[in-house]
C-alpha atoms as a printed R data frame, in Angstrom:
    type eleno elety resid chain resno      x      y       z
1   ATOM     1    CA   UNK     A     1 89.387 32.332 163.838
2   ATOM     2    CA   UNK     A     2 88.422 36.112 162.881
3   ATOM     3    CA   UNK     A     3 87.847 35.216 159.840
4   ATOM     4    CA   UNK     A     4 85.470 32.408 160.523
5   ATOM     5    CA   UNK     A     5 83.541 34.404 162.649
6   ATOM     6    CA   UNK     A     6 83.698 36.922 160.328
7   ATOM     7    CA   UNK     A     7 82.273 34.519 157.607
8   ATOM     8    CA   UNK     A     8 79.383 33.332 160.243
9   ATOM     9    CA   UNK     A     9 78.496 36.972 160.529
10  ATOM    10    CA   UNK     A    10 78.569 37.811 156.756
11  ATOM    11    CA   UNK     A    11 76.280 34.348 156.254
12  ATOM    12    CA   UNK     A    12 73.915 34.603 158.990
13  ATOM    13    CA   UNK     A    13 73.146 38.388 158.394
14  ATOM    14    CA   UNK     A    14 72.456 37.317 154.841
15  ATOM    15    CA   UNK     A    15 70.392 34.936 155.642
16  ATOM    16    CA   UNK     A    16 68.453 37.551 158.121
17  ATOM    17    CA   UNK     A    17 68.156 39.832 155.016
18  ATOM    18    CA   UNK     A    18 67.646 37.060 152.592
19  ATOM    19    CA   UNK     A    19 64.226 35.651 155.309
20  ATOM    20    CA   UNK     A    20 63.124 39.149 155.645
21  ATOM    21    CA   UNK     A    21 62.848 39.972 152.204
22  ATOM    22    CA   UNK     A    22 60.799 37.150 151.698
23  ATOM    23    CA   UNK     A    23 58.497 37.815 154.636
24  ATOM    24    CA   UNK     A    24 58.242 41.532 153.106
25  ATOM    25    CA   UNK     A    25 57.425 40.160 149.541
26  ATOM    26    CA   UNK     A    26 54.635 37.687 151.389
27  ATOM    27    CA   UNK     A    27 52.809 40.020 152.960
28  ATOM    28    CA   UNK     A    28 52.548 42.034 150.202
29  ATOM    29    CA   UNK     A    29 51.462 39.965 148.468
30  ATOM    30    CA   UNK     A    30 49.074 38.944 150.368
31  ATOM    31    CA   UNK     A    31 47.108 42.061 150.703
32  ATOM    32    CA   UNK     A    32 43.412 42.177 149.594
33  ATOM    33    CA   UNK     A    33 42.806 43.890 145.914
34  ATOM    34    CA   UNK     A    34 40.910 47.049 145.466
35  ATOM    35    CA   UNK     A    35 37.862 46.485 143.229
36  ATOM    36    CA   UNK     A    36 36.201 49.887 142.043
37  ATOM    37    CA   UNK     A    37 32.411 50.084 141.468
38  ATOM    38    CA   UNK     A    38 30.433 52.593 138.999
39  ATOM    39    CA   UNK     A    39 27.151 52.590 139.376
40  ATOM    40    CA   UNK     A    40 24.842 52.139 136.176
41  ATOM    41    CA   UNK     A    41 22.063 54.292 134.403
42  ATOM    42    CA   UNK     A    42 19.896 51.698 133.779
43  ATOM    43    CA   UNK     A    43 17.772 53.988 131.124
44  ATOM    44    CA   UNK     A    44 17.579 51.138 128.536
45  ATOM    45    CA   UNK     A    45 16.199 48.403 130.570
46  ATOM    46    CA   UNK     A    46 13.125 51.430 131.526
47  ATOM    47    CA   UNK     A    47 10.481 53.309 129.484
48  ATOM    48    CA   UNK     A    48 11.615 55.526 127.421
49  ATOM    49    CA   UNK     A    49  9.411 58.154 129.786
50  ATOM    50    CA   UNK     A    50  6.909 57.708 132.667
51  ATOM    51    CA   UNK     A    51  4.337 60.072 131.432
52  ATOM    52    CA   UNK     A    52  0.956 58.042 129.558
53  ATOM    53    CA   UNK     A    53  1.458 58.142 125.686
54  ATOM    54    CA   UNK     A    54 -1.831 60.432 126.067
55  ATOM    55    CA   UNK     A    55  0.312 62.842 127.886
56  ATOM    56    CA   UNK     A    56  3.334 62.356 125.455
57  ATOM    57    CA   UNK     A    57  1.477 63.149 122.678
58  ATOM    58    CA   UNK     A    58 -0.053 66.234 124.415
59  ATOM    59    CA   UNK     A    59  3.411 67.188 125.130
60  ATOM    60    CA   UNK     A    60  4.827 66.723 121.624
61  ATOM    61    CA   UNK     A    61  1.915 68.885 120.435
62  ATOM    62    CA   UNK     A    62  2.453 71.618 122.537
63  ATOM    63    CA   UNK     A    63  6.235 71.734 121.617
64  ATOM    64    CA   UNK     A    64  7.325 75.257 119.862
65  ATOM    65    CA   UNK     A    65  3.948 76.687 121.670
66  ATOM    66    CA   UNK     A    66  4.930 76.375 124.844
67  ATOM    67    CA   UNK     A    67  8.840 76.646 126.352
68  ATOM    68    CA   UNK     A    68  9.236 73.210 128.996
69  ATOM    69    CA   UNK     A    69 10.992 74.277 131.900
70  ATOM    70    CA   UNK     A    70 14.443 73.073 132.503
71  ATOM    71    CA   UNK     A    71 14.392 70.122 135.175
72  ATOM    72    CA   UNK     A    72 17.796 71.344 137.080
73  ATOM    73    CA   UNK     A    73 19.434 68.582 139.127
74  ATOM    74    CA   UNK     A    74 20.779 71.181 142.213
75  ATOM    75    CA   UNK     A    75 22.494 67.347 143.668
76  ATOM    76    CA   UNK     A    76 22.088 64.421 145.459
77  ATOM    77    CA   UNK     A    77 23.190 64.596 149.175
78  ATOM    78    CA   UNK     A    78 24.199 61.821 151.069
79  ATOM    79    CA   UNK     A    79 23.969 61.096 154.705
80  ATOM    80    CA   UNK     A    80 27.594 61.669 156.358
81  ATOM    81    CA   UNK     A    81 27.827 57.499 156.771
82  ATOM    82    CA   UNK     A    82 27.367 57.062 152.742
83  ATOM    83    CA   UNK     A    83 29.776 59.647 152.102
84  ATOM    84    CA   UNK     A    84 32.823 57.287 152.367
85  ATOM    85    CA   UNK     A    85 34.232 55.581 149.438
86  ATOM    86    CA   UNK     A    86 34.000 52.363 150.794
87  ATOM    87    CA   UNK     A    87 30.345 50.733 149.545
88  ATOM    88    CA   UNK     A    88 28.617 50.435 152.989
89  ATOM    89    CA   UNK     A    89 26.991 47.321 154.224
90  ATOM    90    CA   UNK     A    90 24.587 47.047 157.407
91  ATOM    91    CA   UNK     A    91 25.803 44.315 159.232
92  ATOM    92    CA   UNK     A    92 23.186 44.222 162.284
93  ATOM    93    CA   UNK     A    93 20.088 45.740 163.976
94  ATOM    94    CA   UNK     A    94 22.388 48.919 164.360
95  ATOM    95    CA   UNK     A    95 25.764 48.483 163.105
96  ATOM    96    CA   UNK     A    96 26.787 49.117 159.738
97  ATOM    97    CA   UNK     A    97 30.561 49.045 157.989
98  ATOM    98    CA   UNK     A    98 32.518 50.953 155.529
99  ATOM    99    CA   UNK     A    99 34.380 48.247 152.855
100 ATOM   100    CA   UNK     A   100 37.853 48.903 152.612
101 ATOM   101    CA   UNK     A   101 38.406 46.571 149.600
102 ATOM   102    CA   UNK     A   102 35.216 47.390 147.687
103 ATOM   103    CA   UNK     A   103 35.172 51.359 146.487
104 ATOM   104    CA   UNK     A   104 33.248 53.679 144.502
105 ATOM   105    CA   UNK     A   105 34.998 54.851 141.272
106 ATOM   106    CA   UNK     A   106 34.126 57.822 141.817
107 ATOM   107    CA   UNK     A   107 32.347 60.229 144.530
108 ATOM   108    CA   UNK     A   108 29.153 58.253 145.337
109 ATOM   109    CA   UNK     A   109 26.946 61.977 145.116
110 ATOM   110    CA   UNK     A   110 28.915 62.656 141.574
111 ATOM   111    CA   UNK     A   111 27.860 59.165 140.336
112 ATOM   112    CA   UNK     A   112 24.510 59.370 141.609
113 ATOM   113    CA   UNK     A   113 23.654 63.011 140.197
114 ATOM   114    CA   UNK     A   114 24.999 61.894 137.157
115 ATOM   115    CA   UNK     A   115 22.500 58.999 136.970
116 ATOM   116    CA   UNK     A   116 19.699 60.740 137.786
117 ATOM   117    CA   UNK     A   117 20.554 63.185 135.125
118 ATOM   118    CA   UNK     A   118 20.677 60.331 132.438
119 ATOM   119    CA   UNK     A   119 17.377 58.413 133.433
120 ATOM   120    CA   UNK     A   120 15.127 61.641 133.632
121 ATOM   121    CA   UNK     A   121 16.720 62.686 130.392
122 ATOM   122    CA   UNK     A   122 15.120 59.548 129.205
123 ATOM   123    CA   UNK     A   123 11.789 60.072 130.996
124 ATOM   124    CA   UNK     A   124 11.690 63.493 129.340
125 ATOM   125    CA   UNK     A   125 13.241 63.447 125.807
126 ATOM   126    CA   UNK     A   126 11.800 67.223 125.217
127 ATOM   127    CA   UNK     A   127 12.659 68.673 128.223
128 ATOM   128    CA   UNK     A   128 16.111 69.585 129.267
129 ATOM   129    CA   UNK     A   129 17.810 67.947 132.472
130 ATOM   130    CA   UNK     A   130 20.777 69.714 133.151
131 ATOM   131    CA   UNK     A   131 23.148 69.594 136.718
132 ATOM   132    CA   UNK     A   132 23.850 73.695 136.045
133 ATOM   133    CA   UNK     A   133 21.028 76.331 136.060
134 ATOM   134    CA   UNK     A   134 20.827 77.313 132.573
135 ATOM   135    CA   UNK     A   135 17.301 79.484 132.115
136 ATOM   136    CA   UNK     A   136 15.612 80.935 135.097
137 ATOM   137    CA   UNK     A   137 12.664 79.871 136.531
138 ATOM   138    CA   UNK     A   138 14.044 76.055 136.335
139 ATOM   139    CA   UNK     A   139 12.006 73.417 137.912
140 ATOM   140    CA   UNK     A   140 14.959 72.888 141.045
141 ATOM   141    CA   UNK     A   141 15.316 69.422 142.244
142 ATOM   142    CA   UNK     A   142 17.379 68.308 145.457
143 ATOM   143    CA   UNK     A   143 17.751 64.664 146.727
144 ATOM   144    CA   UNK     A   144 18.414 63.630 150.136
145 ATOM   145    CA   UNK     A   145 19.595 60.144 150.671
146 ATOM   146    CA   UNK     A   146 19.628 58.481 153.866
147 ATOM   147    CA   UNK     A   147 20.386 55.114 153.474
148 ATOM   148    CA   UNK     A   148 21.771 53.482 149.905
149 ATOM   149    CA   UNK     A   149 23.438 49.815 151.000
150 ATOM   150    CA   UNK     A   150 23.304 46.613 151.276
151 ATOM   151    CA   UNK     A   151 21.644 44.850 154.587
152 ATOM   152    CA   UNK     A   152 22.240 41.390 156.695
153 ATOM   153    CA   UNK     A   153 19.065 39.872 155.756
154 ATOM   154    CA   UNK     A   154 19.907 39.344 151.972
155 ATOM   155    CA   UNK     A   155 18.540 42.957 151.095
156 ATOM   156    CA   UNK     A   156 19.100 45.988 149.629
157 ATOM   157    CA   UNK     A   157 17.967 49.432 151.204
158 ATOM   158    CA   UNK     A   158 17.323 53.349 149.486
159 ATOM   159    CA   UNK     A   159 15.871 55.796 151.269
160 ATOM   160    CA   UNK     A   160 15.588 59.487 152.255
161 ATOM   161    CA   UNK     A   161 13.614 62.512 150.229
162 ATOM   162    CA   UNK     A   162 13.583 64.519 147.000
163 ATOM   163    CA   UNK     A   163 12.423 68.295 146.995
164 ATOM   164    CA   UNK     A   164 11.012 69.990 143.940
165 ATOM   165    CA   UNK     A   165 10.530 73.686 143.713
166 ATOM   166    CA   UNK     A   166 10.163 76.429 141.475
167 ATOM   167    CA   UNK     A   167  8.571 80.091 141.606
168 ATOM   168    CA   UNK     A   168  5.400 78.709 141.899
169 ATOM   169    CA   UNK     A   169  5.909 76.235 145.020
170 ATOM   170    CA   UNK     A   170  7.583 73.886 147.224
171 ATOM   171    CA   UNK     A   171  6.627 69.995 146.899
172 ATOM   172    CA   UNK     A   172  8.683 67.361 148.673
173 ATOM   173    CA   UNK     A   173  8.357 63.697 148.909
174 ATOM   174    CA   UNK     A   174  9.702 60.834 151.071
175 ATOM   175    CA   UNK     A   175 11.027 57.240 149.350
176 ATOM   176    CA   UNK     A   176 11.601 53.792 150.669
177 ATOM   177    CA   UNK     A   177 12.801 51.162 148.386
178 ATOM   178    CA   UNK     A   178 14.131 47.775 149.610
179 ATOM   179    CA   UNK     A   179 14.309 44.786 146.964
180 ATOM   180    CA   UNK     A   180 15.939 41.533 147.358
181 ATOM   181    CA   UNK     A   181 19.343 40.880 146.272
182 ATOM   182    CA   UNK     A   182 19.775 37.806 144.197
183 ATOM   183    CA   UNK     A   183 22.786 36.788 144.834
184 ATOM   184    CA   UNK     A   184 25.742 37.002 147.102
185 ATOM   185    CA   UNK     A   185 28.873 39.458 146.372
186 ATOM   186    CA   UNK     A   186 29.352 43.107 145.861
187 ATOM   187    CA   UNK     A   187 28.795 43.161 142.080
188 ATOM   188    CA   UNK     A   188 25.249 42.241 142.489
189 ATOM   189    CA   UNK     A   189 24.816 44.476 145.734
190 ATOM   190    CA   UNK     A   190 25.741 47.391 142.980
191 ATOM   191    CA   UNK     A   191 23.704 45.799 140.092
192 ATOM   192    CA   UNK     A   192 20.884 45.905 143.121
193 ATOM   193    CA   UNK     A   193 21.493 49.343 144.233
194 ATOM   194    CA   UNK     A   194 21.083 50.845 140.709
195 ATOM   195    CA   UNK     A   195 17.836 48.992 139.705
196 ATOM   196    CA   UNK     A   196 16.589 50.279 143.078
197 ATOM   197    CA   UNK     A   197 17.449 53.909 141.787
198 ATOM   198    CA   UNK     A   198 16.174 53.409 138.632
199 ATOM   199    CA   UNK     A   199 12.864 52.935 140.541
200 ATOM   200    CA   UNK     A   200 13.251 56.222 142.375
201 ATOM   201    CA   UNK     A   201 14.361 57.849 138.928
202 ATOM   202    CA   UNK     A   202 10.944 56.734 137.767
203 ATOM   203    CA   UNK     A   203  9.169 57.642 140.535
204 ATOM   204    CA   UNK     A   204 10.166 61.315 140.695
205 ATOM   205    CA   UNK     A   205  9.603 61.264 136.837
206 ATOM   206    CA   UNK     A   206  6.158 60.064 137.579
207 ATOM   207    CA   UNK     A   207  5.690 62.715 140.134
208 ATOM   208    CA   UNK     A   208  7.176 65.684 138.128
209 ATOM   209    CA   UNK     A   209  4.641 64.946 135.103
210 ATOM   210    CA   UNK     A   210  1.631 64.931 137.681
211 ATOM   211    CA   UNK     A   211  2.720 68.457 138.327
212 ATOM   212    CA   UNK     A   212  2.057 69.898 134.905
């Protein structure tokens, strides 16, 4: 009789262990996949600079006469809601969420200062773009960005405001972009987000040029 029960035991607590195992293995299985997002220079799919080709070729002319300032990227700085790595999606009037599935690669501000870099290196092929200060008296340019996500009503919002300054003076200058997102899914929210920069790249490209 002891050693029936002892059997039962033996059988029923590997049955226990054999269940739970199972149950473990399920649920791990089960759980969501990470996707990781970089975010795109889109300098191809741009001009290759915002400037006129009058003001190129005034620029080309005065190369080896006149030094261009270095454009120094100082950073991009994100509100403290962006500065997650989960890509963040408005979900109402007021309420916005943080993806836990859905990530940035890599530090939103490094990816986006990296960007910028890239496209205004394209707007200005004769100027240098740098994220260090290399010469001094360096045109200086900070971004502030206030909102860079996705949004309940099918689109996608950028905003907040860019500073440029130098020795000379102090210029700064608000952006709002919003542009429809074509299609559903966090690939295209991205894909949306960096044509939406691209815009702002060429914006503050456009600006910058007016300056000189």
């Amino acid at each position: 009789m002891k050693k029936f029960i002892s059997r039962s035991a033996f059988f029923i607590s590997a049955t226990v262990f054999v269940v739970g195992s199972v149950l473990i293995s399920g649920c791990s299985n089960s759980q969501p996949q990470k996707t990781y997002y970089q975010l795109p220079a889109l300098v191809n799919s741009s001009p290759k600079t915002s400037l006129s080709p009058e003001s190129v070729v005034q620029q080309e002319g005065k190369l080896g006469a006149k030094h261009e300032r270095q454009l120094w990227v100082k950073g991009v700085h994100l509100s403290d809601y962006l500065a997650n790595s989960g890509i963040v999606y408005q979900t109402g009037e007021v309420s916005y969420t943080n993806a836990s599935n859905h990530l940035w690669a890599s530090p939103l501000e490094q990816q986006l200062q990296q960007v910028l870099i890239s496209e205004l290196s394209a707007a200005f092929p004769h100027r240098l773009v740098s994220g260090q200060e290399l010469e001094k008296d360096s045109d200086a340019l900070d971004v502030t960005i206030t909102a860079f996500h996705g949004r309940y009503d099918g689109r996608v919002v950028i905003e907040g405001y860019w500073i440029l300054s130098n020795s000379d003076n102090v210029i700064k200058f608000p952006f709002n972009f919003e542009l429809k997102q074509p299609e559903d899914g966090y690939v295209e929210l991205v894909l949306t987000l960096a044509k939406g920069y691209n815009q702002l790249a060429q914006s503050i490209a456009k600006q910058i040029s007016s300056q000189h």
